[in-house]
TORKOL-4160 file (C-alpha; in steps of 0.2 Angstrom, whole numbers, padded with zeros to 4 digits, m for minus):
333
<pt num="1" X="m0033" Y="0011" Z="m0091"/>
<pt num="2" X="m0032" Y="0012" Z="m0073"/>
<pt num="3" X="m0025" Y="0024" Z="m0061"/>
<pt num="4" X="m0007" Y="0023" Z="m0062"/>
<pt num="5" X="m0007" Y="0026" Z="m0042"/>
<pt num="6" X="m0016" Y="0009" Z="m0040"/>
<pt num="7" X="m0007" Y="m0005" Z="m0041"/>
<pt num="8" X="m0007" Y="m0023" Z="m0036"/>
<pt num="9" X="m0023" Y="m0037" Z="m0042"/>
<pt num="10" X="m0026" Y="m0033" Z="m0058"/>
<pt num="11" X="m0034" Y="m0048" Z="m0061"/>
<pt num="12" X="m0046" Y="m0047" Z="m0049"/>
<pt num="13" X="m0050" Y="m0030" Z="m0051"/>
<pt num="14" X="m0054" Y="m0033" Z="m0070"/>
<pt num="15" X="m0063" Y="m0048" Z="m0067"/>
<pt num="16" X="m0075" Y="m0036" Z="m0054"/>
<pt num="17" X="m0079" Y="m0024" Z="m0064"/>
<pt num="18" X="m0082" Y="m0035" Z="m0078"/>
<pt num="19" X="m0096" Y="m0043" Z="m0068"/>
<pt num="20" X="m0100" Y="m0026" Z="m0062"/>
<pt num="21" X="m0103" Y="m0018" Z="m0080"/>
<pt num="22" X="m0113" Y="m0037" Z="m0085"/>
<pt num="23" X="m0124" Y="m0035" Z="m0068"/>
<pt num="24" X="m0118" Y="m0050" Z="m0061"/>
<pt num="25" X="m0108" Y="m0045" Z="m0047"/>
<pt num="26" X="m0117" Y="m0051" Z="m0029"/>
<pt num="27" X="m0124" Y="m0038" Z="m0018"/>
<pt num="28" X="m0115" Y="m0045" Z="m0003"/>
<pt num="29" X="m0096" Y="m0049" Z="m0004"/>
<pt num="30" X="m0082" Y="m0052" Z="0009"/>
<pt num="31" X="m0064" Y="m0048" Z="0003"/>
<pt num="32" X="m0050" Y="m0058" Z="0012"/>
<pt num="33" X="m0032" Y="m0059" Z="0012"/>
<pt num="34" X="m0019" Y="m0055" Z="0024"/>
<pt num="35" X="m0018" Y="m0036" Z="0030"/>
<pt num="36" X="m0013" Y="m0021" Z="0019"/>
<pt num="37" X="m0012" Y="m0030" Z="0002"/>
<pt num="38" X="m0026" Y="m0018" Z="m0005"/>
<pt num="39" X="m0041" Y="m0025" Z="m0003"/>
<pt num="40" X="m0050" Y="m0010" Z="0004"/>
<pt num="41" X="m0042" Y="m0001" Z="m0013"/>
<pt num="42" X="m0049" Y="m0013" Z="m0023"/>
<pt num="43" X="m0066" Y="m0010" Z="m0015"/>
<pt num="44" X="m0064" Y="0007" Z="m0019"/>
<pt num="45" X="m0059" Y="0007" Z="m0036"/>
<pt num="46" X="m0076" Y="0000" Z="m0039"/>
<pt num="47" X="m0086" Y="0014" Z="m0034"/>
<pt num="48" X="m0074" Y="0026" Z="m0040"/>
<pt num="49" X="m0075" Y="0020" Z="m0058"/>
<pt num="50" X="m0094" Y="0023" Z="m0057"/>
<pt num="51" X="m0090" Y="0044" Z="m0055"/>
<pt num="52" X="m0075" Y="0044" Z="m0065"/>
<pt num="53" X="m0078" Y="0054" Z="m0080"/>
<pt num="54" X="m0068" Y="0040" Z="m0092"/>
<pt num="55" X="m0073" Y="0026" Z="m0081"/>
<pt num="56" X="m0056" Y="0019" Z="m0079"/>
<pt num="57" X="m0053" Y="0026" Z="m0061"/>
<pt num="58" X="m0042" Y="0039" Z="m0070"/>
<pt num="59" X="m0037" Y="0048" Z="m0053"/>
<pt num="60" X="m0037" Y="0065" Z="m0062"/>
<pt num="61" X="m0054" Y="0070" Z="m0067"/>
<pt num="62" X="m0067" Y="0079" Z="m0056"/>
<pt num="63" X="m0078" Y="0062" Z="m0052"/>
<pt num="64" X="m0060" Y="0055" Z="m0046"/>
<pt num="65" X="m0057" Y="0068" Z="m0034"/>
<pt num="66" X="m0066" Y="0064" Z="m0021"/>
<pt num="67" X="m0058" Y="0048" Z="m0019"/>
<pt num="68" X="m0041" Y="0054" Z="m0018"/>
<pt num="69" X="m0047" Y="0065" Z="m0001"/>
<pt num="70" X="m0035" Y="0064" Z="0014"/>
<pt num="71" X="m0043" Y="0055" Z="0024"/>
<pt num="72" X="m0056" Y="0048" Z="0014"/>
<pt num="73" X="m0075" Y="0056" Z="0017"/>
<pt num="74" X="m0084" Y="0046" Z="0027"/>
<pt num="75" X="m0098" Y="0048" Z="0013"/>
<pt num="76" X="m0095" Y="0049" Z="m0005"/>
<pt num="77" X="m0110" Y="0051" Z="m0019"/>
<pt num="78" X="m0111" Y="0033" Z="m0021"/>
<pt num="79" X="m0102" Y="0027" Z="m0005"/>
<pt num="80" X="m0103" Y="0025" Z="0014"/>
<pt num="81" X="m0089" Y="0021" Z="0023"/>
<pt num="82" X="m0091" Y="0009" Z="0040"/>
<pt num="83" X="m0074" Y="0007" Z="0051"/>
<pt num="84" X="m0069" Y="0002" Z="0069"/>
<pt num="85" X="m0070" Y="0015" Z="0080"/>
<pt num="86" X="m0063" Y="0021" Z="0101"/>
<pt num="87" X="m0049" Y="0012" Z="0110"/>
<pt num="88" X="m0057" Y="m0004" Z="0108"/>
<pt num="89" X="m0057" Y="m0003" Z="0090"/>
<pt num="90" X="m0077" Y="m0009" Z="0086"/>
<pt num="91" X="m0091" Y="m0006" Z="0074"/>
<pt num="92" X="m0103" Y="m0004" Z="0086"/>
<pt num="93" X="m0120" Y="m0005" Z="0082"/>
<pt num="94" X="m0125" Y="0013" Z="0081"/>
<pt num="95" X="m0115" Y="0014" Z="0067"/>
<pt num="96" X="m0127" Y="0004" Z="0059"/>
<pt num="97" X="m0145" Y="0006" Z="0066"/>
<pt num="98" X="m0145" Y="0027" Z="0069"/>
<pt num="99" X="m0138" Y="0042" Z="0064"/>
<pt num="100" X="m0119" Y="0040" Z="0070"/>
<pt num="101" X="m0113" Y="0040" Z="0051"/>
<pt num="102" X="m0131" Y="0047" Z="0039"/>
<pt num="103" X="m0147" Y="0051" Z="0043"/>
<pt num="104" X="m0157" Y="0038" Z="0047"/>
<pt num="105" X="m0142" Y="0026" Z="0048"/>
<pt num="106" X="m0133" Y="0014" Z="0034"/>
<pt num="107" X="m0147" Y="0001" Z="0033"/>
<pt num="108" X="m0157" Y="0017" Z="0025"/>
<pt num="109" X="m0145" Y="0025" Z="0016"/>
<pt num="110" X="m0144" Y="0007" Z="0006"/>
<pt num="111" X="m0161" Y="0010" Z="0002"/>
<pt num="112" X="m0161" Y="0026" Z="m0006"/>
<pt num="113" X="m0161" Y="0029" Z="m0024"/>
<pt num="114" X="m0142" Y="0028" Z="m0031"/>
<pt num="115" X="m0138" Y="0041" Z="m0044"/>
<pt num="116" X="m0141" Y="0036" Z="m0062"/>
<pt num="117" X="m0125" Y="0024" Z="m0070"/>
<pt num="118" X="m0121" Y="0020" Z="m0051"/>
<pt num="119" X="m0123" Y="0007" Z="m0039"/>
<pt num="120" X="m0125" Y="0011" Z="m0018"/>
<pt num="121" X="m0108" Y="0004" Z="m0012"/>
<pt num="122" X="m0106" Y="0001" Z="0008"/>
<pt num="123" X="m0090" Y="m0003" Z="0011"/>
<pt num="124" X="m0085" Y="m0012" Z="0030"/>
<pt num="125" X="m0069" Y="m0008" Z="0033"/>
<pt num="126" X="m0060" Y="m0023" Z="0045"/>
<pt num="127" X="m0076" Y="m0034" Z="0046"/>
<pt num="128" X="m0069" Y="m0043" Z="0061"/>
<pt num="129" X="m0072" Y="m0031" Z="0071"/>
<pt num="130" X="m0092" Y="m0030" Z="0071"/>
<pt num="131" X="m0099" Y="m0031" Z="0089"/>
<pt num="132" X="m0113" Y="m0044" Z="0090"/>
<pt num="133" X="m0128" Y="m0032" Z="0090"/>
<pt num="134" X="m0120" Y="m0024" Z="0075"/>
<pt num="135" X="m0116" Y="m0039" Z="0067"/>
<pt num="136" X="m0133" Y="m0047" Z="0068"/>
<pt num="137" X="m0143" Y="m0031" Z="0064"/>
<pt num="138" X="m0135" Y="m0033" Z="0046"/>
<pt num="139" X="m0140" Y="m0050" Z="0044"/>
<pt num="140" X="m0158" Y="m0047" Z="0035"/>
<pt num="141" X="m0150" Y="m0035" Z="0021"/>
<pt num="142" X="m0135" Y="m0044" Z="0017"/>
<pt num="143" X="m0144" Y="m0060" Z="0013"/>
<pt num="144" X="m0154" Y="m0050" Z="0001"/>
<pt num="145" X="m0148" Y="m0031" Z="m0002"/>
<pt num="146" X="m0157" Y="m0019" Z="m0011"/>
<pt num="147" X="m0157" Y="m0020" Z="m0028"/>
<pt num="148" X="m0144" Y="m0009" Z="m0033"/>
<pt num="149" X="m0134" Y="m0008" Z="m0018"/>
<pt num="150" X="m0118" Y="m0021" Z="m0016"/>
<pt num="151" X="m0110" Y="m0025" Z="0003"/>
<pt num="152" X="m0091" Y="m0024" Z="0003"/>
<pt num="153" X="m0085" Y="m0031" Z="0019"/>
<pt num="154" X="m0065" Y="m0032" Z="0019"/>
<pt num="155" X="m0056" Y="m0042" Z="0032"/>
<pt num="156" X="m0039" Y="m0049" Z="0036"/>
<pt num="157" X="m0048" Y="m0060" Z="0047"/>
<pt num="158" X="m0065" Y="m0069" Z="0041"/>
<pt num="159" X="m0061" Y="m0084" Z="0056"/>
<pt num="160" X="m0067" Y="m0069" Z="0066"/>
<pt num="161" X="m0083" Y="m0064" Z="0058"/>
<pt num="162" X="m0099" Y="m0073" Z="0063"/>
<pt num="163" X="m0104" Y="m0089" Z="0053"/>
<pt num="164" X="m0120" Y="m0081" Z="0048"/>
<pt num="165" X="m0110" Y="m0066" Z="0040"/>
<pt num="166" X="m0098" Y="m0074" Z="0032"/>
<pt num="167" X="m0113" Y="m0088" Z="0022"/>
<pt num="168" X="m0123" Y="m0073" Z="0017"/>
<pt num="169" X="m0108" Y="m0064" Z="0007"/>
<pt num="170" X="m0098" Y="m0072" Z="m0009"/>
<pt num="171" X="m0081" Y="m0073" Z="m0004"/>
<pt num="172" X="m0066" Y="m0064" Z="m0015"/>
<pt num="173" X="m0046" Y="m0071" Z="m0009"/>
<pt num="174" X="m0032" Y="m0060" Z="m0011"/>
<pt num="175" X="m0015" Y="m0065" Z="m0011"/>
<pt num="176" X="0000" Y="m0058" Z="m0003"/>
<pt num="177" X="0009" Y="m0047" Z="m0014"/>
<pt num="178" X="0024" Y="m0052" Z="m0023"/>
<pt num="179" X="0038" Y="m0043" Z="m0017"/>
<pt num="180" X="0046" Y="m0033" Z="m0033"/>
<pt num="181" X="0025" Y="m0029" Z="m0035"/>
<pt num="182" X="0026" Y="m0022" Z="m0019"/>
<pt num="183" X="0040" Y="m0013" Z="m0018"/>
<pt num="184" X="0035" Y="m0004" Z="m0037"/>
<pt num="185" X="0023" Y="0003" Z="m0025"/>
<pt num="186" X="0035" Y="0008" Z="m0012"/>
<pt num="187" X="0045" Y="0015" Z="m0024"/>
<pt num="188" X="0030" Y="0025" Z="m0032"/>
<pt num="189" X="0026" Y="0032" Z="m0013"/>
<pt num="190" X="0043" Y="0038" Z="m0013"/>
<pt num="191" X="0054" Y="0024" Z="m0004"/>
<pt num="192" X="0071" Y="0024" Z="m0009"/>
<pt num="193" X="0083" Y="0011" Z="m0015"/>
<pt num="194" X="0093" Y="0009" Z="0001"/>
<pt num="195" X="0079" Y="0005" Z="0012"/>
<pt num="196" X="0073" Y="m0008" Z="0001"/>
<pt num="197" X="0079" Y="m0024" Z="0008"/>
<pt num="198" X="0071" Y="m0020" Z="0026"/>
<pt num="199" X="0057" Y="m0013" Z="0019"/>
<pt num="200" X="0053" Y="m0031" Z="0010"/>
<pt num="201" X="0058" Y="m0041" Z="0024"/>
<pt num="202" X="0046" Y="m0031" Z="0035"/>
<pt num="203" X="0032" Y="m0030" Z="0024"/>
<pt num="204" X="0029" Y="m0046" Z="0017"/>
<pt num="205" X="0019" Y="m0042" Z="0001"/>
<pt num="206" X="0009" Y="m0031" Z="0012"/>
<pt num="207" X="0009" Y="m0013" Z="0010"/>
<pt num="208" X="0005" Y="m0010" Z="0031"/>
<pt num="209" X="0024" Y="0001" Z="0028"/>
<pt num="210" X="0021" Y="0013" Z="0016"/>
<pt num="211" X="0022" Y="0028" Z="0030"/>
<pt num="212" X="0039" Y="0031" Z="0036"/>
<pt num="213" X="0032" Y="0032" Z="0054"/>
<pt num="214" X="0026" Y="0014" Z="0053"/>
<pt num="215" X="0042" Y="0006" Z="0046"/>
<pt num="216" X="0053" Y="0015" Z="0058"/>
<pt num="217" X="0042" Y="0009" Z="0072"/>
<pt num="218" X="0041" Y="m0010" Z="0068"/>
<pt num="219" X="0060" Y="m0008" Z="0065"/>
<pt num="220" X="0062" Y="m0001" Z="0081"/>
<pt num="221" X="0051" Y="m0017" Z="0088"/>
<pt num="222" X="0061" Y="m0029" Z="0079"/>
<pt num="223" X="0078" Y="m0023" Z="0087"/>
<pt num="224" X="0067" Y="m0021" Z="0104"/>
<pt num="225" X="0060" Y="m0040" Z="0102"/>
<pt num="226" X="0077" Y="m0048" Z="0099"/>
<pt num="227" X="0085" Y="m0036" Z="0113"/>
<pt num="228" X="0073" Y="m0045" Z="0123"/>
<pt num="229" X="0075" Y="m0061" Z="0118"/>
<pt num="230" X="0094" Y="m0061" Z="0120"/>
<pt num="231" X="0093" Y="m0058" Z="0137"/>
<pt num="232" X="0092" Y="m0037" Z="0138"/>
<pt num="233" X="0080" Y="m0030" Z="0152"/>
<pt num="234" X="0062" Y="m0028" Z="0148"/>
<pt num="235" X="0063" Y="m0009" Z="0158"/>
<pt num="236" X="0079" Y="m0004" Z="0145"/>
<pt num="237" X="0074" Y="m0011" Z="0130"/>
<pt num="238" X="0052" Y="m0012" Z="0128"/>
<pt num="239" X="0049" Y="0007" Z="0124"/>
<pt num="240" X="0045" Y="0004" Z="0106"/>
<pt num="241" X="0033" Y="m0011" Z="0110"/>
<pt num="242" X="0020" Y="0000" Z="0120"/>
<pt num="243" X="0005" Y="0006" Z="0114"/>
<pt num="244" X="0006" Y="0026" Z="0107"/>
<pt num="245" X="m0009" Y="0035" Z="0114"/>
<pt num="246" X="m0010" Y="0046" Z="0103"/>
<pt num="247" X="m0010" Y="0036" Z="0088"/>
<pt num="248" X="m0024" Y="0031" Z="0076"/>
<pt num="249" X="m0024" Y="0013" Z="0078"/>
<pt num="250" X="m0034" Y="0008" Z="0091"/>
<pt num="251" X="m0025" Y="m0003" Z="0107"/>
<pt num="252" X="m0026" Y="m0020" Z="0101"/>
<pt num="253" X="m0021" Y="m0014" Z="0085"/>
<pt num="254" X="m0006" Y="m0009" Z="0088"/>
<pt num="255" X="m0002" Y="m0026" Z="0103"/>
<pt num="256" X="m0008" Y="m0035" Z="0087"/>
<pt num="257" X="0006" Y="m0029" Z="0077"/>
<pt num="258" X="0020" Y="m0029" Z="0090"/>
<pt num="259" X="0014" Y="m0047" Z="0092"/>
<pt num="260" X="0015" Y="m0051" Z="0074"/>
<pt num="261" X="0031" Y="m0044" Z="0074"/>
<pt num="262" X="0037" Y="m0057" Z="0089"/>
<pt num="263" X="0032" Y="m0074" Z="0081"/>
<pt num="264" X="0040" Y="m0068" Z="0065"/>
<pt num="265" X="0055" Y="m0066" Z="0075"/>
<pt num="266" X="0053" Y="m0084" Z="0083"/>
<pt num="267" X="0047" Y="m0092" Z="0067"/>
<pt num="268" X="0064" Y="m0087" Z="0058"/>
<pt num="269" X="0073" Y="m0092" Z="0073"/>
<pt num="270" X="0064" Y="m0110" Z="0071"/>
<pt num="271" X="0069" Y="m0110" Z="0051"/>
<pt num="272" X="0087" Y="m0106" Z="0056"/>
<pt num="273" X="0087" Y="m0122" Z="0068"/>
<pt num="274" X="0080" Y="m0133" Z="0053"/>
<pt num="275" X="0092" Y="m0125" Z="0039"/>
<pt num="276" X="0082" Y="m0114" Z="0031"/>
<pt num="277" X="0080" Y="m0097" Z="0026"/>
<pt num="278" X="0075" Y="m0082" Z="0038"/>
<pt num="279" X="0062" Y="m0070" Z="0031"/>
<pt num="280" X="0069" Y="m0055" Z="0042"/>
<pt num="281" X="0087" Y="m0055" Z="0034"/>
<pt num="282" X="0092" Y="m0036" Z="0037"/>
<pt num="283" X="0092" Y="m0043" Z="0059"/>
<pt num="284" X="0101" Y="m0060" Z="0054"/>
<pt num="285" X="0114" Y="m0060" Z="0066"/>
<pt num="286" X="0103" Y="m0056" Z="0081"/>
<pt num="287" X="0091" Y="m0070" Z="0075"/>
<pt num="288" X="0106" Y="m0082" Z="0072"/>
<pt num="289" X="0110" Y="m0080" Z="0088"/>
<pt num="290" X="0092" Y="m0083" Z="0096"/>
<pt num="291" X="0093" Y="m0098" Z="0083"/>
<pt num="292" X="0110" Y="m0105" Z="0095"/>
<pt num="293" X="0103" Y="m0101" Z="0110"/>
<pt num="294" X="0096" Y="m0113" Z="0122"/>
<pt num="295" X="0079" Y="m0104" Z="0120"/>
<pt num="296" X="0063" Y="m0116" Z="0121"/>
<pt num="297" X="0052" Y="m0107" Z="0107"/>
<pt num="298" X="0034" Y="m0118" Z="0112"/>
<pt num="299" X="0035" Y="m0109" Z="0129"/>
<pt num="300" X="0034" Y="m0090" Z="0123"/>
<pt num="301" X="0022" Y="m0095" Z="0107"/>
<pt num="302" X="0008" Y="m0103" Z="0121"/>
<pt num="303" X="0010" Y="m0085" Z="0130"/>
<pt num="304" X="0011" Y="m0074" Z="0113"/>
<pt num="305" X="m0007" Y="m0086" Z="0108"/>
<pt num="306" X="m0015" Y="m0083" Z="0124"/>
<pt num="307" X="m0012" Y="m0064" Z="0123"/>
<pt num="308" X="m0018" Y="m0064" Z="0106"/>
<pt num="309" X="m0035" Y="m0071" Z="0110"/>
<pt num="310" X="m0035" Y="m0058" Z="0125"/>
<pt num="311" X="m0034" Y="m0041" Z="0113"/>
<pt num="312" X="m0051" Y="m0039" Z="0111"/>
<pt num="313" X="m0053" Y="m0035" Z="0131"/>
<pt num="314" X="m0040" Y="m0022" Z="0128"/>
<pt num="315" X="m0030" Y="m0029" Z="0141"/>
<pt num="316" X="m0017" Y="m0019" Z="0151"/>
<pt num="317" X="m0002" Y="m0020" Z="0137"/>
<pt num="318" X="0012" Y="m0017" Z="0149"/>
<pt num="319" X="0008" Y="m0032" Z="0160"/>
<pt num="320" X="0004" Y="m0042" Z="0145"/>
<pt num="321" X="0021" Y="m0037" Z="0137"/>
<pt num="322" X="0028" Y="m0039" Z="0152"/>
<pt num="323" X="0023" Y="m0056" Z="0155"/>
<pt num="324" X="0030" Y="m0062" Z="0137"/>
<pt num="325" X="0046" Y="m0055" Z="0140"/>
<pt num="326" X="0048" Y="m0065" Z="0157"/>
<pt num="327" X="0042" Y="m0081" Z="0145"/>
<pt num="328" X="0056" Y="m0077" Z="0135"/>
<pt num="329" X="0068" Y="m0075" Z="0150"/>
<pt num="330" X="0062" Y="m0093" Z="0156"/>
<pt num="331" X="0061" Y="m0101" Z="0142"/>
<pt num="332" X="0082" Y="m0098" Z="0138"/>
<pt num="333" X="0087" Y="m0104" Z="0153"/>
């Protein structure tokens, strides 16, 4: 059996592994699906099956440990870790050519001998996010890897990988979550029953809301977003929809979210107007309202698409929100 504390793609994770034990699983493969489903679990699960003493990815035993780490080591026996890193949140190309990560850098390490029973397993944590130099510098070993070694490159966005990254590696889709399969793993990171209904509506078969931080912040930007909408000043009411400095995610990351957040907003108000159902049902009355309103919802969605394609400049965010808001303002009258 598996770890009970991972949940979500059974069949998918069965079907890996089963290629992994028969030796066909491809040495380069790019997991996509929308963001926090558990695609960079599922990566993981692989590897950690290798060391677990009972080769179920038991959680308990000592191969399982290091695995369960807080945050996760960068390098594990059989494991090297590449994520986005700085304000502008890249994998830059030291990561992959020097000694910014192992000795020698990750192209060597895949090299190496792996331990007997395992595989090498390079996992790229948000893809996307590859600068060109790095990008292009792993071209050569992922169209043919060492034998022994297997890419994992996990992405919420492959539209945003190169061309010539994304033909080299066998493509695994994820679905969304189902909700009740979602919330089994809310429930089993300790959310309780009475935040349930906001907790689905906000996280959408994703599990980007497990932390109580998170949720409470993308509640707040809801309320802030359809304070906005409805007329509120952008001065009173856009505290929650600035960038934290101190927080892990990287700028963009978080403009990305607050973003998200907006054409959700905009999209229900849209499905309201046509007689169907809103997704963000704990803020119905608020949206019904924006759904009544005289608002022009083409006009804000142009501004939101153009700020979207401008995150990766990391772009002044209180201009940029600033700018929405008036959009928004405009587009009612």
């Amino acid at each position: 059996m598996f770890d009970p504390g991972i949940l979500g793609h059974l069949p998918i994770r069965q079907r890996l592994w089963e290629r992994v034990q028969a030796g066909r699983l491809s040495g380069s493969l790019v997991l996509v699906g929308p963001n926090s489903i558990g695609k960079r679990r599922v990566a993981l699960v692989m590897a950690q099956r290798e060391l677990c003493f009972r080769r179920t990815a038991c959680g308990e035993c000592a191969g399982c440990k290091p695995f369960k780490s807080e945050p996760l080591p960068v390098e594990l026996p059989n494991l090297l870790r590449i994520a986005p890193e700085g304000k502008a949140g890249l994998i830059r190309i030291g990561a992959i050519r020097e000694d910014d990560l192992v000795e020698g850098g990750v192209i060597r390490w895949a090299h190496q001998a792996s331990l007997p029973g395992t595989h090498r397993w390079i996992l790229v944590e948000d893809a996307h996010r590859l600068n060109g130099p790095s990008a292009n510098m792993l071209l050569k070993i992922l169209e043919e890897p060492p034998p022994g070694t297997h890419f994992l490159l996990v992405t919420h966005r492959p539209d945003a990988m190169l061309q010539t990254i994304r033909s080299r590696c066998e493509r695994i889709a994820f679905r969304a979550l189902e909700d009740a399969e979602a919330w089994r793993i809310a429930e089993s990171a300790g959310w309780g029953s009475s935040d349930r209904e906001a907790w689905i509506a906000l996280a959408g078969g994703t599990l980007r809301y497990l932390d109580p931080a998170a949720f409470a912040l993308a509640v707040a930007q809801v309320e802030a977003w359809v304070a906005i909408a409805a007329g509120n000043s952008f001065a009173g009411s856009a505290g929650p929809l600035l960038p934290e400095k101190n927080s892990a995610l990287a700028q963009n990351e978080q403009m990305t979210q607050c973003l998200e957040l907006l054409l959700r907003i905009l999209a229900d108000a849209g499905r309201l107007r046509e007689g169907r159902a809103l997704s963000l049902t704990p803020w119905r009355e608020g949206i019904e309202a924006l759904a009544r309103s005289p608002l022009n919802l083409k006009a804000p969605l142009d501004h939101i698409h153009l700020a979207q394609r401008a995150l990766t400049r990391n772009p002044f965010a209180e201009s940029m929100l600033r700018e929405i808001a008036m959009a928004l303002r405009a587009a009612g009258n």
